[in-house]
C-alpha positions as CSV (number, residue, x, y, z in Angstrom):
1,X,53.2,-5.6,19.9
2,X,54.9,-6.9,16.6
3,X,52.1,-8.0,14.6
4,X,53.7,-9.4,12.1
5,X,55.6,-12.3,14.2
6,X,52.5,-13.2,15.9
7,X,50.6,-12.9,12.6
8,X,53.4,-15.1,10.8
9,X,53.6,-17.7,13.6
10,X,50.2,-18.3,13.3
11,X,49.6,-18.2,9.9
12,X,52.6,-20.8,9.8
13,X,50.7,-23.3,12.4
14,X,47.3,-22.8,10.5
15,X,48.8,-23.5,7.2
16,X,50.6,-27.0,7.9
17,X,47.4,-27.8,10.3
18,X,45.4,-27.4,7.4
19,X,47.6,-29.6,5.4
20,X,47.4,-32.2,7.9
21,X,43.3,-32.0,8.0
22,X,43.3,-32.2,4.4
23,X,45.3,-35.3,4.2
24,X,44.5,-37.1,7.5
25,X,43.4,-36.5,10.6
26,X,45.3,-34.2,13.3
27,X,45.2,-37.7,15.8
28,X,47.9,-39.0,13.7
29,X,50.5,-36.0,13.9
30,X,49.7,-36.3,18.0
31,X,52.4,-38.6,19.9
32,X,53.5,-37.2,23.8
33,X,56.9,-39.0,23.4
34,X,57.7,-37.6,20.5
35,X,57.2,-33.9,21.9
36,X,59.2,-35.2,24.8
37,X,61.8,-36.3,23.5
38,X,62.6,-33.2,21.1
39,X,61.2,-30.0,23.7
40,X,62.9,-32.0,26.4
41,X,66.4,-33.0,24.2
42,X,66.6,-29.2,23.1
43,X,66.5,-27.4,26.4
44,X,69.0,-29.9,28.1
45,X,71.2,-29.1,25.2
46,X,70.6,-25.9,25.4
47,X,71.8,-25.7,29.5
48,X,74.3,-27.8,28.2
49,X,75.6,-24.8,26.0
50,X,75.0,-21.7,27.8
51,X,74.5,-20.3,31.9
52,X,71.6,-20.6,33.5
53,X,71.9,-16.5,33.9
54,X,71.5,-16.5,29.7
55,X,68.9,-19.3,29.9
56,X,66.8,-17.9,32.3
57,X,66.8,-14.9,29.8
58,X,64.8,-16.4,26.9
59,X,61.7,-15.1,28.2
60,X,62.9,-11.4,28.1
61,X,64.0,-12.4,24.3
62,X,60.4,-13.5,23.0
63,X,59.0,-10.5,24.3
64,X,61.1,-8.5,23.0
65,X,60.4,-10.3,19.4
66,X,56.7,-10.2,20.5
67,X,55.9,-7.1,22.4
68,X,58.5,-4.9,22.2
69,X,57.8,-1.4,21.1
70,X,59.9,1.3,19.6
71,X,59.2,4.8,19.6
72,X,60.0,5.5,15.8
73,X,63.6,7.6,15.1
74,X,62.1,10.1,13.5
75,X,59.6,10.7,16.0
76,X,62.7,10.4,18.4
77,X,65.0,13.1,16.9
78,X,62.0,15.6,17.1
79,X,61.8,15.1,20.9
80,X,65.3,15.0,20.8
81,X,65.1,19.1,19.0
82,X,62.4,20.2,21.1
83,X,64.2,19.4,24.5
84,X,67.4,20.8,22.9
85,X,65.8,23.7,21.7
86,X,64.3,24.6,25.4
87,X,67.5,23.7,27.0
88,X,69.0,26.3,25.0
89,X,66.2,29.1,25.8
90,X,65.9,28.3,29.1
91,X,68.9,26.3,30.7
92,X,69.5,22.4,31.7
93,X,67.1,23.1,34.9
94,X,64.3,24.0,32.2
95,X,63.7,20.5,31.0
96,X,63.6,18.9,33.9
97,X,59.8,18.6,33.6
98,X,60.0,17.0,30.7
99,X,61.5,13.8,32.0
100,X,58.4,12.9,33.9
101,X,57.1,12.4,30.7
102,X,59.6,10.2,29.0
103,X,58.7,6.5,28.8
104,X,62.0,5.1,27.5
105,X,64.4,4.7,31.0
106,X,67.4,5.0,28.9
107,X,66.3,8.5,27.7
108,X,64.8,9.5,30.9
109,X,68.3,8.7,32.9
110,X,70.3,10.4,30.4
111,X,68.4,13.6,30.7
112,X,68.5,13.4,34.7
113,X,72.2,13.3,34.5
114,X,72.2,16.1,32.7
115,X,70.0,17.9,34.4
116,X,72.1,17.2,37.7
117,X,75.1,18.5,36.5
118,X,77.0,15.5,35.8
119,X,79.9,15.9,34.1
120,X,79.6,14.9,29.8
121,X,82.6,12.2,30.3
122,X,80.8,10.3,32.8
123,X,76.8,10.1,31.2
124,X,78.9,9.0,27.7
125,X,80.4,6.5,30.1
126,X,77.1,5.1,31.3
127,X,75.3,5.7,28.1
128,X,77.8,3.7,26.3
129,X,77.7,0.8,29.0
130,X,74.4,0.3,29.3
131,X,74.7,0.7,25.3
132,X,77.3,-2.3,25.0
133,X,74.5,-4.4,27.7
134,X,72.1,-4.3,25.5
135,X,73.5,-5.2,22.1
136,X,75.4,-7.6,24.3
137,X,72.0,-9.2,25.3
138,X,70.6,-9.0,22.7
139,X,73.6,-11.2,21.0
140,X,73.2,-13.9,23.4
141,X,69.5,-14.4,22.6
142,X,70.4,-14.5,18.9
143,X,72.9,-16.9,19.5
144,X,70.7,-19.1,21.4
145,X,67.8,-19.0,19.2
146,X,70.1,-20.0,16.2
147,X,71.2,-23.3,18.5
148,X,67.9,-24.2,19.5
149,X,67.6,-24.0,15.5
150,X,69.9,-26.4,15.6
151,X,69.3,-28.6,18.7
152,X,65.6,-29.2,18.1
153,X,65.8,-31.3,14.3
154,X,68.8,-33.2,15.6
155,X,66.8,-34.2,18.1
156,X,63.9,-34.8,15.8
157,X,66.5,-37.2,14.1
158,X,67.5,-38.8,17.8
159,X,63.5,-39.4,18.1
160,X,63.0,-41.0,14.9
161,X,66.0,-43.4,15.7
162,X,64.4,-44.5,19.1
163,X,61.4,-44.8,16.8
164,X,63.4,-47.5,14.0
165,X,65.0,-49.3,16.8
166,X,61.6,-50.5,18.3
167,X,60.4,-50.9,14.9
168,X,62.8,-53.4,14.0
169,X,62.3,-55.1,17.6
170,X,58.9,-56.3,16.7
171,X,59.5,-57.1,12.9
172,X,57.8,-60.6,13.6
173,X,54.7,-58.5,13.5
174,X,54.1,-56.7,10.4
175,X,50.7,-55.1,11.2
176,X,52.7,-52.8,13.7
177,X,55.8,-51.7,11.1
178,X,53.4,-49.4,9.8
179,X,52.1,-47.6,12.3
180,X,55.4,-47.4,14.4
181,X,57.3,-46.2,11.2
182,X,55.1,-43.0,11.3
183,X,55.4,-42.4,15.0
184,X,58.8,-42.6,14.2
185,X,58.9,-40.1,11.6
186,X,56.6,-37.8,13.6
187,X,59.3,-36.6,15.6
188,X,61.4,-35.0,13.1
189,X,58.1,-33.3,12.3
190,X,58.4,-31.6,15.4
191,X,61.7,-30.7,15.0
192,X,61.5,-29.3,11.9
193,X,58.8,-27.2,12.7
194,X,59.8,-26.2,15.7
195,X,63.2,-24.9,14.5
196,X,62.1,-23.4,11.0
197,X,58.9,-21.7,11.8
198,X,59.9,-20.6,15.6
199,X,63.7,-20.5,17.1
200,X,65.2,-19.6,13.4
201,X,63.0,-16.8,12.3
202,X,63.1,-15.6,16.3
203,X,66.5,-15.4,16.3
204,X,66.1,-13.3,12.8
205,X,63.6,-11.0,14.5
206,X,65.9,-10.5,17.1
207,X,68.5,-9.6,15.0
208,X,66.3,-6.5,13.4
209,X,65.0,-5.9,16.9
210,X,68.8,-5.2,18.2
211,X,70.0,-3.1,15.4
212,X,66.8,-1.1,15.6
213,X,66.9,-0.7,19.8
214,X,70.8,0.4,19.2
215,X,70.0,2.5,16.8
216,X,67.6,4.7,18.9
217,X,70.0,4.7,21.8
218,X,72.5,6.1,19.7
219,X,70.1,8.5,18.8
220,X,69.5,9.2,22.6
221,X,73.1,9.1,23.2
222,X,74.6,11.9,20.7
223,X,71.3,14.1,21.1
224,X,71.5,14.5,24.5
225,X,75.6,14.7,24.9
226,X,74.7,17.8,22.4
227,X,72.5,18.8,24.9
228,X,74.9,19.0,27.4
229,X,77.4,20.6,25.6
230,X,74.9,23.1,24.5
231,X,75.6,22.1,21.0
232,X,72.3,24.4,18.9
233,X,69.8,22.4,18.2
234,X,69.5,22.5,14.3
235,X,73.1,20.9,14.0
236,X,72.1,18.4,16.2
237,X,68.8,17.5,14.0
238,X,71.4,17.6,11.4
239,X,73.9,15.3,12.7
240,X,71.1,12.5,14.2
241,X,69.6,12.8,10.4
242,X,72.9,12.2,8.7
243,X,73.3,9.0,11.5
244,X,69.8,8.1,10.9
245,X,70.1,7.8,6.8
246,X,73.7,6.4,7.1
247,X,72.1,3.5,9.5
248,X,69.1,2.9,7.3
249,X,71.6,2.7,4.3
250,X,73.7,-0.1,5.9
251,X,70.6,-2.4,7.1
252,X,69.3,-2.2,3.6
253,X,72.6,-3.6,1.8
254,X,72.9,-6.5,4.5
């Protein structure tokens, strides 16, 4: 579980409710149409955009923002050295214990392969594919949360419009200019807070979450095509520590 998504979302709601109680009661920030209009306007635009296939996907996304773990790289390469190192003593049929206990499906096929003899072209094959799935999956929900982003203040703006237009329809009646004015305005509320403090910041969480995820395949992928090729263990810990720093280096300067 990500703590510090659920902990920021949160804290983001409580903050700007607190703002509202402080200046007025919450009744007046409530209006169905406008939360209609803008949830409503923001998925149809949103099919609009992409496949069903990608939309359908979102869910997978936010819990992979949410409730995704990673096992840490560090913690990875040593498992990595300790399966390379009894490979070594005892041959590829040695391990094959060991990936009963291994959690992550991408690691745990990997070392099946390898364990069944398959040759090293063809498990870098399907190590890279379902690589280049993932990261390509991952893009998609980026890409999507960045146009909800998008989608949902527009149609905040589209809301408030609706809003002006029966405003001015009932001008002969000034005690209701007022009150419709703010209904109006209520829905660009919602669509600024929808698209700065959820879909934006989602699709930056994603972003981390992919380069991390990739990151610890790769780490799966060149530690166990070592292991194949009977590569010794210590230059493997070597080369995933060189690939581990290098990776590091390059998320810090973005």
């Amino acid at each position: 579980m990500d703590i510090a998504s659920i902990v920021g979302l949160l804290a983001g709601l409580g903050f700007i409710l607190m703002g509202i109680l402080l200046g007025s009661g919450l009744g007046l920030f409530l209006n169905a149409p406008s939360v209609a209009i803008v949830i409503g306007g923001t998925i149809g635009a949103t099919l609009v955009a992409f496949p069903m296939k990608d939309f359908a996907k979102v869910g997978k996304a936010m819990k992979r923002i949410f409730l995704f773990k990673l096992e840490k790289p560090e913690d990875l390469v040593a498992r990595l050295v300790e399966i390379s190192n009894k490979a070594r003593k005892g041959g590829l049929l040695s391990i094959e214990g060991d990936i009963k206990t291994i959690e992550n499906p991408y690691f745990a096929s990997a070392l099946q392969m390898t364990v069944d003899g398959v040759k090293t072209a063809d498990i870098a094959a399907i190590m890279q594919k379902k690589m280049s799935m993932v990261s390509k999956e991952n893009k998609s929900g980026v890409t999507m949360f960045l146009a909800m982003g998008a989608y949902a203040p527009a149609f905040g703006m589209i809301g408030t419009l609706i809003g002006l237009v029966q405003m001015l329809a009932t001008l002969d009646d000034p005690a209701t200019i007022g009150p419709k004015m703010a209904v109006a305005m209520i829905t660009t509320f919602y669509g600024a807070v929808m698209a700065n403090l959820m879909f934006l910041p989602m699709a930056d969480k994603l972003k981390i979450r992919s380069a991390e995820e990739i990151m610890n395949m790769t780490l799966v992928y060149e530690g166990v095509i070592s292991i194949r090729e009977g590569e010794h263990p210590r230059l493997m810990e070597d080369k995933l520590n060189i690939y581990m720093a290098n990776a590091k280096k390059k998320e810090e300067k973005k």
